[in-house]
C-alpha positions as CSV (number, residue, x, y, z in Angstrom):
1,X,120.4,86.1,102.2
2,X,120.7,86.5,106.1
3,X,122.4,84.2,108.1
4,X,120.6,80.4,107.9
5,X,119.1,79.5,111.2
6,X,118.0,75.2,111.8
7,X,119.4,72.3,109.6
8,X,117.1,73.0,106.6
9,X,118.0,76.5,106.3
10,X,121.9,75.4,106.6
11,X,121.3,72.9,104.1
12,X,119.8,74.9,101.2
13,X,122.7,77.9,101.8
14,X,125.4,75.0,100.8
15,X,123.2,73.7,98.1
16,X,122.8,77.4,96.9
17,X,126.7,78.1,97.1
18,X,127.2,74.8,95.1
19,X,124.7,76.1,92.6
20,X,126.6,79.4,92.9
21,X,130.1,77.9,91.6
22,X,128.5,75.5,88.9
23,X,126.7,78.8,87.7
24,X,130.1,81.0,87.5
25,X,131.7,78.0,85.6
26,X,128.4,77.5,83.3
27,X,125.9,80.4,82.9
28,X,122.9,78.5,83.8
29,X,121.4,76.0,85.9
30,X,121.1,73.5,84.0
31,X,123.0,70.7,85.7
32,X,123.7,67.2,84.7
33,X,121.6,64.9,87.0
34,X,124.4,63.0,88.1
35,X,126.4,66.1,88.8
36,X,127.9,65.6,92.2
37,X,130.4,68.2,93.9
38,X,131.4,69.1,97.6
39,X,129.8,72.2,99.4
40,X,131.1,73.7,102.3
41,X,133.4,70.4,103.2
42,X,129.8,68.6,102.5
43,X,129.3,66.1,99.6
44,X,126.1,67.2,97.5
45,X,124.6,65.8,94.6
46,X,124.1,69.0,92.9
47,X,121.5,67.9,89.9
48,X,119.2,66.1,92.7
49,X,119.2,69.1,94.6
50,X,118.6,71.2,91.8
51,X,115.7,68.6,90.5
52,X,114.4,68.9,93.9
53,X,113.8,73.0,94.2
54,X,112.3,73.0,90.8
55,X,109.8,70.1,91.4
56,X,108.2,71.7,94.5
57,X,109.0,75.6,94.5
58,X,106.1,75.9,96.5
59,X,108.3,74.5,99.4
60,X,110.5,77.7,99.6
61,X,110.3,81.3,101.1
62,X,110.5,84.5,99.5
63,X,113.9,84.9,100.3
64,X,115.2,81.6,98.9
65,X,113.0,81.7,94.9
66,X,114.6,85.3,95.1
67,X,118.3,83.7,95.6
68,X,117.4,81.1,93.2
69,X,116.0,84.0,90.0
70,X,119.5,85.6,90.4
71,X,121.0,82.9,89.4
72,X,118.6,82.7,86.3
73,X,116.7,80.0,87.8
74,X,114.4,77.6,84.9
75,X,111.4,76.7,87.0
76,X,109.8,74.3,84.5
């Protein structure tokens, strides 16, 4: 991904580096809803977030569904 530009794009580069970690730790996506970690010196409730991109993919660009398939991303 190229460098995030605005608060949005800042804020779904640490949720994807959260989602990152969990995934090298546990080969999937699949995380807890109450899974809460720390992102870039950031707390972030990682299974919301999660919750959240699946619910609306529509919501996202190219680039970030693309981020989100490499890590073997479950849409439904």
């Amino acid at each position: 991904m190229r460098r995030p530009r605005g608060t949005s794009n800042w804020a779904f580069t640490r949720g994807l580096r959260a989602a990152r970690t969990f995934w090298r730790s546990h080969p999937h996506l699949d995380v807890p809803r109450t899974y809460k970690c720390t992102a870039d010196g950031y707390p972030l409730d990682l299974g919301r977030w999660i919750r959240e991109r699946r619910r609306n993919p529509a919501q996202l660009n190219r680039e970030e569904l693309d981020a989100l398939q490499a890590l073997d991303m479950r849409w439904a």
